[in-house]
C-alpha positions as CSV (number, residue, x, y, z in Angstrom):
1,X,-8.8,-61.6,-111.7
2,X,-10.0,-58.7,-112.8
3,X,-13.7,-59.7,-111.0
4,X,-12.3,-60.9,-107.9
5,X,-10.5,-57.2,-107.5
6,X,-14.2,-55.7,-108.2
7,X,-15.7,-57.7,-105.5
8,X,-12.8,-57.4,-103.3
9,X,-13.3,-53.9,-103.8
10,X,-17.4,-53.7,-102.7
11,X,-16.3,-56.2,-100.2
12,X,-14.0,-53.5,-98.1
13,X,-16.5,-50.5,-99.0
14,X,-19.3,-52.5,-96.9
15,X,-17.8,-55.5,-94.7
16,X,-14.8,-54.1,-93.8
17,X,-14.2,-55.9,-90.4
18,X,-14.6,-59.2,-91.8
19,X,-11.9,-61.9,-93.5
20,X,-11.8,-62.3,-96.7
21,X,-13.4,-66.0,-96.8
22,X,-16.5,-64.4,-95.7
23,X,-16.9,-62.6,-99.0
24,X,-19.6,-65.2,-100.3
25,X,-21.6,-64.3,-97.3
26,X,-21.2,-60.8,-98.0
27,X,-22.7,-61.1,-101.4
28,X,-25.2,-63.7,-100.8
29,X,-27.7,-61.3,-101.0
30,X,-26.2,-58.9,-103.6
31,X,-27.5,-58.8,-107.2
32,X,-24.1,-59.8,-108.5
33,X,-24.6,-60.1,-111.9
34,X,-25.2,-57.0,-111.9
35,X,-22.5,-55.1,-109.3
36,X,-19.8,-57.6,-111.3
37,X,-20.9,-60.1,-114.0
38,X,-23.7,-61.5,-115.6
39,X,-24.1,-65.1,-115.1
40,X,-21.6,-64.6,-111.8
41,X,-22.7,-65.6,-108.2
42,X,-21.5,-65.1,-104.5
43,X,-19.7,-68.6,-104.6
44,X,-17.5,-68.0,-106.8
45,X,-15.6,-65.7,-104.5
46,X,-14.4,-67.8,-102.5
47,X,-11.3,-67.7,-100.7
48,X,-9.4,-69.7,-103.1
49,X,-10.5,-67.6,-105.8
50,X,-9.4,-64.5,-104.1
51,X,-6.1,-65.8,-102.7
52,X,-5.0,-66.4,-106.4
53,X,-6.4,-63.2,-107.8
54,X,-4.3,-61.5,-105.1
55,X,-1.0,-64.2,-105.7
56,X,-1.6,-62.6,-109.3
57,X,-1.5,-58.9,-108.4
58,X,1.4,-59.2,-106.1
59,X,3.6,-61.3,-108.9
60,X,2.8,-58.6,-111.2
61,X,3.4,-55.2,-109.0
62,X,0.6,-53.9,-106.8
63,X,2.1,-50.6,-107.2
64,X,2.6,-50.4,-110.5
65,X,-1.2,-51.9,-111.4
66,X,-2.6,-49.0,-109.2
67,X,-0.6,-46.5,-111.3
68,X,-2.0,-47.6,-114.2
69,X,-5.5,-47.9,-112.9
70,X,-5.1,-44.5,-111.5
71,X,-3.7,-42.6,-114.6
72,X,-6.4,-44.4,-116.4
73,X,-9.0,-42.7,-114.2
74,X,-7.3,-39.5,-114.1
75,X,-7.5,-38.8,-117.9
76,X,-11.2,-40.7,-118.2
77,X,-12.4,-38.7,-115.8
78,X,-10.6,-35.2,-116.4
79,X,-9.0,-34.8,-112.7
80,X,-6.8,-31.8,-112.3
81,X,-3.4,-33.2,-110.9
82,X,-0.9,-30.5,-111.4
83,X,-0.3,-30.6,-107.7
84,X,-0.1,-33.9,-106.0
85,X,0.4,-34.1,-101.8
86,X,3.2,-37.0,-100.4
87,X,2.2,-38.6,-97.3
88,X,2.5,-41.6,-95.2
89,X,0.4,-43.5,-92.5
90,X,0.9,-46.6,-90.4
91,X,-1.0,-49.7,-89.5
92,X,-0.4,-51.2,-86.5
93,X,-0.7,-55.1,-86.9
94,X,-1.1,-57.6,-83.5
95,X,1.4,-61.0,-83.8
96,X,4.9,-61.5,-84.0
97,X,5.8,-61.1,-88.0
98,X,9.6,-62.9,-86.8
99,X,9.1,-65.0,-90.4
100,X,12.3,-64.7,-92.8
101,X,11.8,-63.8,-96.7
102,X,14.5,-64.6,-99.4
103,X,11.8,-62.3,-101.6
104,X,13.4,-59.0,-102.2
105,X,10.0,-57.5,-102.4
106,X,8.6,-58.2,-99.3
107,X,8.4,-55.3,-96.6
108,X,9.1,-56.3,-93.2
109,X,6.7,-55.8,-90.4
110,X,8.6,-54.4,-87.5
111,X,8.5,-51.9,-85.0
112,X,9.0,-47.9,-86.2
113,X,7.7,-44.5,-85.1
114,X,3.6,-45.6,-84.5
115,X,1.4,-42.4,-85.6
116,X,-1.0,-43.8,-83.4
117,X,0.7,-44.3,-80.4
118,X,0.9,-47.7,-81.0
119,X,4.1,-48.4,-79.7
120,X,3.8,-51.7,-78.5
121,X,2.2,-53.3,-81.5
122,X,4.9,-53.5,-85.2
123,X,3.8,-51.8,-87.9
124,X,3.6,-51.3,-91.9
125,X,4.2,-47.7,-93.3
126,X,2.0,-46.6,-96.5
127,X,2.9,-44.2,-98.6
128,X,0.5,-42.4,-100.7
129,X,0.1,-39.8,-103.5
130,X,-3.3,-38.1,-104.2
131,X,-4.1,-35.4,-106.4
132,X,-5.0,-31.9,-105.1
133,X,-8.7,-30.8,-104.3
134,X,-10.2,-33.9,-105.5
135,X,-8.1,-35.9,-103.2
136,X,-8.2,-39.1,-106.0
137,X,-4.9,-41.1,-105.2
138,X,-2.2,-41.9,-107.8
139,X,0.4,-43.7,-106.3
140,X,0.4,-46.6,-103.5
141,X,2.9,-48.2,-101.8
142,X,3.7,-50.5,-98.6
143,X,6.5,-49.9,-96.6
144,X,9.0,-51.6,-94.2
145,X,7.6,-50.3,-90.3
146,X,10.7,-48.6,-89.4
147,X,10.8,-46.9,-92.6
148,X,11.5,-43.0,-92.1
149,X,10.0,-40.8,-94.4
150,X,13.0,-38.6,-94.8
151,X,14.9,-41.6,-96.7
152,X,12.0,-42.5,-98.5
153,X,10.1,-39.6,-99.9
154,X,13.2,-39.0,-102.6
155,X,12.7,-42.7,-103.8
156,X,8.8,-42.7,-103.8
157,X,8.7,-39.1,-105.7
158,X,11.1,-40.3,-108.4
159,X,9.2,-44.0,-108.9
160,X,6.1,-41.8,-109.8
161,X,7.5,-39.7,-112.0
162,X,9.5,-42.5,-113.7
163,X,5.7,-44.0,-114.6
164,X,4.4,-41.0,-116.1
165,X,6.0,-41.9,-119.1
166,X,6.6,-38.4,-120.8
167,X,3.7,-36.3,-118.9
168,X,4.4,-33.2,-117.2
169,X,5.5,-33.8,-114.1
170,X,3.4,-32.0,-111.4
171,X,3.8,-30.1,-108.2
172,X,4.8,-32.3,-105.0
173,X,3.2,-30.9,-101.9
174,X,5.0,-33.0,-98.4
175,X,5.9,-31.7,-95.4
176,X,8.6,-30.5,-93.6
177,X,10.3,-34.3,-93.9
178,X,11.3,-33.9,-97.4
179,X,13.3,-31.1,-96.5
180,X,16.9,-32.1,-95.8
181,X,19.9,-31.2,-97.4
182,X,20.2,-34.6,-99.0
183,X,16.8,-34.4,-100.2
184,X,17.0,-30.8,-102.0
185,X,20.3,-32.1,-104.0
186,X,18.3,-35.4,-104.8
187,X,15.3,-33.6,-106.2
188,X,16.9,-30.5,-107.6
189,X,15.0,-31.0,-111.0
190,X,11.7,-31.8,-109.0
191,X,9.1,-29.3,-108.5
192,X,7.9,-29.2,-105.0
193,X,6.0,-27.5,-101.8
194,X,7.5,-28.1,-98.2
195,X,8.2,-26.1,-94.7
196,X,11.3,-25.6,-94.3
197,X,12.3,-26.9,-90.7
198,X,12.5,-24.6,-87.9
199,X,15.5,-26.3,-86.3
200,X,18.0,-24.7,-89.5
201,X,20.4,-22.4,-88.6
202,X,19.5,-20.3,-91.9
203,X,15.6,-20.2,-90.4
204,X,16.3,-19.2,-87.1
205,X,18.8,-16.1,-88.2
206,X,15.8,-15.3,-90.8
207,X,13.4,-14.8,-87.9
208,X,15.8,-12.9,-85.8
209,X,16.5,-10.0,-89.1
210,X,12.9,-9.8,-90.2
211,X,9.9,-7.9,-88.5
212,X,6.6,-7.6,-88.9
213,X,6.1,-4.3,-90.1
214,X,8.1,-5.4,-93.3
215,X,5.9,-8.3,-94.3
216,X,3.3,-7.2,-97.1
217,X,-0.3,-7.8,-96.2
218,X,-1.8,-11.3,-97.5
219,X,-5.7,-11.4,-99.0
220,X,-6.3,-13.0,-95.8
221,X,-7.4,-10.7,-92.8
222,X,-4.4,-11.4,-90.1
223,X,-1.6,-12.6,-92.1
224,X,1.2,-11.0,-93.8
225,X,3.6,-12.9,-95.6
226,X,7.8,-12.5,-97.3
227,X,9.2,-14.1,-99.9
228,X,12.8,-14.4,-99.1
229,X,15.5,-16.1,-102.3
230,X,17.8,-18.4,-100.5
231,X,20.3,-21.4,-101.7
232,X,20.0,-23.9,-99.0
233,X,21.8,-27.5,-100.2
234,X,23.6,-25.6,-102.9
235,X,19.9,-25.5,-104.5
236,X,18.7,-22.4,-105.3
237,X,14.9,-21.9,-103.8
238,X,11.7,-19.2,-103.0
239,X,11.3,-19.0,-99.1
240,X,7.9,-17.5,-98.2
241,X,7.8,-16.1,-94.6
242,X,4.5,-16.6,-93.3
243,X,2.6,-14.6,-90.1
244,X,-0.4,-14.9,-88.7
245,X,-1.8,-12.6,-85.5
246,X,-3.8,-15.7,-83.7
247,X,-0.9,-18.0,-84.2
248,X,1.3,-15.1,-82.4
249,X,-1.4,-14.7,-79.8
250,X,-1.7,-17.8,-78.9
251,X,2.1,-18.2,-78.7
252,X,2.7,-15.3,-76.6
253,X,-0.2,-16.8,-74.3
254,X,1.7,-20.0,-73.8
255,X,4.6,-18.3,-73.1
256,X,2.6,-16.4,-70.2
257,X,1.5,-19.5,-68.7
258,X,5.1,-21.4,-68.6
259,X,6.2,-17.8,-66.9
260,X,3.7,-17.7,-64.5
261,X,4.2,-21.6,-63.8
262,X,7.6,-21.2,-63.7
């Protein structure tokens, strides 16, 4: 199984827009003995070969094996990972998907929020965890397509950390969806990065009592910056107030043309 995944693998870094039967023809003139095994050639990739070496990974976890491939590589290869960033994506898929599963596993491919304005076509959400600078991902996982990230971010950040298996947990790094009031009472004991929402009552009367002249001066020409305690959710937290003179520029610009539209 273990093969098939590496020539799976070398098959989607090079022949990405073909099916998966094709994978012989892709490696028919590859020196596969050496990009895989000695004494291995491009037939035996076939698509029955591959279908079971996939049937395998899926009865076992896909997830879970690409932790443990990933925390494998992390520590092989020394990868800083104190701070990880959350994220999701979605791929839009063309066909009807109306099949019913009994397997409690399975996601269901439906329509959702498209990211690329694929609103016509259904849809699979991915969720995935990578490790800061270097960008490596950790963590992997499919989604149903009308999954909302709000609901899911709580349960994807605490299946990570349940695999860690007694390492320090590290920094999560999301945006502003992990921040709900829900959210902040589920992951009180979690370390994390996020913007706070604008549309909170609590933000809005922080912008209306704070002015410029009282932010301290960042290292960065052009921004100043506040770091404000607050105890939204009943969780106490570090609010950091950020400013930035193009960002106000531009806004006050905008605001000029609606006027003179207007």
């Amino acid at each position: 199984m273990g093969e098939a995944v590496s020539a799976m693998i070398l098959n989607a870094l090079g022949f990405v827009s073909r099916p998966l039967y094709l994978t012989p023809e892709f490696f028919s003139n590859k020196p596969v003995d050496l990009l895989v095994r000695s004494h291995r050639c491009a037939a035996d990739f076939s698509d029955d070969s591959l279908g079971r070496a996939l049937d395998t990974l899926y009865e076992n976890g896909v997830t879970e094996l690409f932790a443990i491939v990933a925390s494998k590589a992390l520590s092989t290869f020394d990868i800083d990972h104190r701070f990880v960033h959350l994220d999701s994506s979605t791929f839009s898929l063309h066909g009807d998907y109306d099949t019913e599963t009994d397997d409690e596993h399975a996601i269901h491919i439906t329509h959702g929020y498209s990211r690329d304005q694929r609103r016509d076509l259904k849809q699979v959400v991915v969720q995935l965890i990578c490790s800061y600078r270097s960008q490596f991902p950790v963590w992997f996982k499919a989604l149903d397509g009308n999954k909302a990230d709000k609901t899911s971010f709580p349960d994807t950040i605490r299946a990570y950390l349940a695999q860690l298996r007694g390492s320090e947990p590290p920094y999560f790094v999301a945006d502003s969806a992990l921040y709900t009031a829900h959210n902040i009472t589920t992951l009180c004991d979690v370390r994390f990065i996020t913007r706070v929402p604008e549309t909170i009552k609590a933000v809005k009367a922080l912008y209306q009592t704070i002015s410029t002249e009282a932010m301290q001066p960042a290292l960065l020409d052009g921004y100043r910056y506040l770091s404000v305690d607050s105890t939204y959710g009943g969780v106490p937290q570090r609010w950091l107030v950020v400013y930035s003179d193009a960002a106000s520029h531009r806004e006050v610009a905008t605001l000029e043309k609606k006027i003179a539209k207007a």
